[in-house]
N, C-alpha and C positions, 0 to 999 in steps of 0.2 A: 695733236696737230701734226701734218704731214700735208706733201706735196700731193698735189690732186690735180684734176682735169684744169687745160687749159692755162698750164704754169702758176694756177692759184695755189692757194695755202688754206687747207681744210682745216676746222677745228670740231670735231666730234665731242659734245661735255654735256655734263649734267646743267641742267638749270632748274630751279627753284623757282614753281609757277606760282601763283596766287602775288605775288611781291613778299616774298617771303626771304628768309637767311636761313643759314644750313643746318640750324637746327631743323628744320622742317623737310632736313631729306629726305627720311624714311617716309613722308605722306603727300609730298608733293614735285617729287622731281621727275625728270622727264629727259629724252636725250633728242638734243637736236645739234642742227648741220648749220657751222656761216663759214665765210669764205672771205678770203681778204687775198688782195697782189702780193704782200711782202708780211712775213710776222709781226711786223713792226708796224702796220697800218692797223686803220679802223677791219673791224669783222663783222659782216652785217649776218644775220640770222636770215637761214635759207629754206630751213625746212625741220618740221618733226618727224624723226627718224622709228621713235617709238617711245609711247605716251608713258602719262603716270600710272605704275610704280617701275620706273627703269634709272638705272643711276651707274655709276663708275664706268664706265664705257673705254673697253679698250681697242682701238682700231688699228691694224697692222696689213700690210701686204704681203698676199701669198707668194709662193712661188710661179705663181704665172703674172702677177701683175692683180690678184683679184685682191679688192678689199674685203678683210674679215673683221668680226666684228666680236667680242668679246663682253658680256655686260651682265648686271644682276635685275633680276625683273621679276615682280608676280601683279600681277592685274588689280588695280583699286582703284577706288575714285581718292582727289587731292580731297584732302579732310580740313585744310589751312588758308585762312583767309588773311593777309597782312598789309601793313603799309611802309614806307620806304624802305623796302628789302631787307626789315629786321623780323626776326619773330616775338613776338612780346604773350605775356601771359592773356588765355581765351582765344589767343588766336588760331587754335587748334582745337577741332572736338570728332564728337566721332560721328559719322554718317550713317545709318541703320538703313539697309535698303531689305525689305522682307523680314522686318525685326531681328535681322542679322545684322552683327558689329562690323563690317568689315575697313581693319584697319592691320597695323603691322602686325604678326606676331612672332616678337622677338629672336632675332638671329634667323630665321626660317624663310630666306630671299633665296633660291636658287639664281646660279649662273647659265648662264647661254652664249650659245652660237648662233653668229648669221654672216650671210655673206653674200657678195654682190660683185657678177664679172662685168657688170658693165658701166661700171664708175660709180664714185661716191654717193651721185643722188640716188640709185638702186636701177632696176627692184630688188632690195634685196631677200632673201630666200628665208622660207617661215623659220625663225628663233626654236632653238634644239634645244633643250634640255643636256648640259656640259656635262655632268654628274646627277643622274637620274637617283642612284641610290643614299647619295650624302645630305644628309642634314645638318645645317652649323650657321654659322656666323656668313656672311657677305664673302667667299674666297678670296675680292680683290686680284683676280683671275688676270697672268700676266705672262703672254705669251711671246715666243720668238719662231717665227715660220723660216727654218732652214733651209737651203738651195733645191735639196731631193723631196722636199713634200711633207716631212718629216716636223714634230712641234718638239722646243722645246719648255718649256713655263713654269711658274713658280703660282705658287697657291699659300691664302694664309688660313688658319682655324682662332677664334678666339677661345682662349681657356682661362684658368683663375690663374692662369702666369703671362696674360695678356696675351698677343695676337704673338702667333708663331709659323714661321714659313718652312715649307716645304717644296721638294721637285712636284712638276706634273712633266708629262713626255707622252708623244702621240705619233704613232708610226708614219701616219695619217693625218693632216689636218682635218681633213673632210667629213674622217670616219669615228663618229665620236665614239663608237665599242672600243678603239683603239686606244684612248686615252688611259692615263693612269695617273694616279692622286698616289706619288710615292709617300711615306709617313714616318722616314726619321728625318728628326728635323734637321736645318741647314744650321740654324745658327745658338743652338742650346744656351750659351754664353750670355746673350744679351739678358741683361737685367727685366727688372719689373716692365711691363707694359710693351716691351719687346719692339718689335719692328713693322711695316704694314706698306700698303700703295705702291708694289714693285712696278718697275720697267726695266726692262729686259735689253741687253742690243752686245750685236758682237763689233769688233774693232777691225780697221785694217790688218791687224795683225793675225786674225782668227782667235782672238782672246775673249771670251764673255763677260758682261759686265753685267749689274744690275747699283740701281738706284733704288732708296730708300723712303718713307715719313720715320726717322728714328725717334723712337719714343723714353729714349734711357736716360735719365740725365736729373736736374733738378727738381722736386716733387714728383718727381714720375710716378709714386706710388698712388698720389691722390690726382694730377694735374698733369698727366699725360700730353694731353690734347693742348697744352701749353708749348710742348718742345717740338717749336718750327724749325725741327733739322730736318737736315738730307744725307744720309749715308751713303756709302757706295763696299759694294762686293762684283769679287771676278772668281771667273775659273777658268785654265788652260783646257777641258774635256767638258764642263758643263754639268759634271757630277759631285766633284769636289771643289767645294767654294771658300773662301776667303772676307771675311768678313772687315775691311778697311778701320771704319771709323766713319766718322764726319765727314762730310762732303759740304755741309755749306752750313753756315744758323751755328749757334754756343749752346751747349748741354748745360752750363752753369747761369742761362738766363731765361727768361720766358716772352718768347715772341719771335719775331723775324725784323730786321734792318734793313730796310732796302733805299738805297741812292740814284736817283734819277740823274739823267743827263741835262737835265737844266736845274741840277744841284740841290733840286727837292731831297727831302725824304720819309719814309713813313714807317711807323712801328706797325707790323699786321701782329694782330692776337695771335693766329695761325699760320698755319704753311703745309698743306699735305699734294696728295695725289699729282706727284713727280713726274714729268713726262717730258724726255730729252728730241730735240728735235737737228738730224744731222745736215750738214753744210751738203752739196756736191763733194767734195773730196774726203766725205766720211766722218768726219769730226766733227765736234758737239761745237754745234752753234747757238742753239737757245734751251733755254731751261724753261719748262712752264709747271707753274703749280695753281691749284686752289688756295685763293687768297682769303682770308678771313676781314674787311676792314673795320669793322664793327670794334666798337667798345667792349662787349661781354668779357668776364673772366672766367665766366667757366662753360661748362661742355653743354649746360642745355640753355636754352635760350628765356630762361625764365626771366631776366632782368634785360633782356632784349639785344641790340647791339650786336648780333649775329651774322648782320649784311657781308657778303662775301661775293666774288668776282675771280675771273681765270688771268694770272700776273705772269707774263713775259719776261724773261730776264736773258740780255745775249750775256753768252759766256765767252770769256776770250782765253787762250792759254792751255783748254782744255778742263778734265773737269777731273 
């Protein structure tokens, strides 16, 4: 979410078509555009950006004012067909077009480029291929576009010690030969299941920050996808980082807490893909994540209760 044309408030997300819940990312999601006056209003859906199989979408401004656009994508038809935005068992199968399977194949989602100078609804410019030569996991591709033109971003790999980040840096935004997939890792340290879903952003002070889905903590080894935290890390240069801790959610519990202002509240199963959104005078105003509200306890959606939703939350105090 970020400020867009006409003093609105743009929200770029994945959405889970067919009425389906997030187990059914990988075969039905899709990235589109709604627009609301304030964070804090209704967001009405404005437009599909780019169909299914497109998902984690990260959208930043360049240094001229252009929107760039960040995201994981390979061409499929939605394989899921559900009802009240859960996914429940049969409600995925596979679609054979020319006695060909075509559905995920495991880890093997490349990332992309696109970009658009002439405001949020585009046109924007044919999707590049990020990393033409890597094969892996989803990078969860997380970039920060500097003053001189210059990128700098973080990339994650999954391995048998779970999801692990790394720099990318790009002399160039524009020029993806430019980019590079640095490969020692930032945060060795972090336990089983490791860390994931960065965003990027520097401070008044010229200090960099990044936000986290931290994965470390209770069951992590089996129930990962349990620990609704949010971590935070910085760097004074952007090459040596600092790995904080906790930023928001309990490592020693499973799920997320959240307190409304008319004194509701509600347990979400989940809490991932962290995206800070800044005030006018540069400090973090709102926090937005992928909410899980669904019942399920575990990571696929065989017993259903996977419905999930994009949760706003203003931050006050800083973060």
């Amino acid at each position: 979410m970020l400020p867009c044309d006409n003093s609105e408030y743009c929200m770029v997300a994945s959405e889970i078509t067919g009425h389906c819940g997030i187990e059914a990312w990988s075969q039905n999601s899709r990235i589109t555009l709604s627009r609301s006056p304030s964070p804090n209003a209704t967001f009405n859906r404005t437009a599909e950006l780019w169909p299914v199989f497109s998902h984690e979408p990260m959208v930043v401004n360049g240094e001229g004012g252009e929107f760039v656009a960040y995201f994981t994508a390979q061409p499929r038809p939605a394989t899921c067909k559900c009802v009240n935005g859960s996914t429940s068992p049969g409600d995925c199968g596979k679609i054979e077009a020319g006695g060909v399977q075509r559905v995920r194949e495991g880890n093997k989602d490349p990332s992309w480029m696109s970009y658009s100078t002439s405001g949020i609804l585009g046109p924007w410019s044919t999707p590049t291929p990020l990393f033409p030569g890597y094969v892996g996991a989803d990078t969860n591709f997380a970039p920060l576009i500097l003053t001189n033109g210059s990128l700098l971003g973080m990339w994650r790999k999954w391995t048998g010690g779970g999801s692990r980040v790394f720099l990318a840096t790009a002399a160039d935004w524009r020029n993806l030969s430019t980019y590079v997939q640095h490969e020692t890792e930032l945060f060795p340290d972090i336990g089983t299941a490791g860390t994931e879903d960065m965003f990027l952003y520097k401070d008044n002070g010229g200090v960099y920050h990044a936000v986290f889905h931290h994965m470390y903590g209770v069951d992590s080894e089996t129930e990962w996808w349990q620990l609704a935290c949010g971590a935070h890390a910085f760097s004074v240069d952007g090459w040596d980082w600092t790995y904080t801790g906790v930023a928001w959610g309990n490592t020693t519990s499973k799920g997320y807490d959240a307190s409304f202002s008319d004194g509701s509240s509600y347990h979400y199963t989940r809490l991932e893909r962290p995206y800070l959104v800044m005030g006018s005078d540069g400090e973090i105003s709102w926090l937005v994540n992928a909410a899980q509200y669904g019942s399920s306890s575990r990571a696929t959606g065989a017993d259903g209760g996977d419905a999930a939703y994009t949760l706003i939350q203003q931050v006050g105090g800083g973060l």
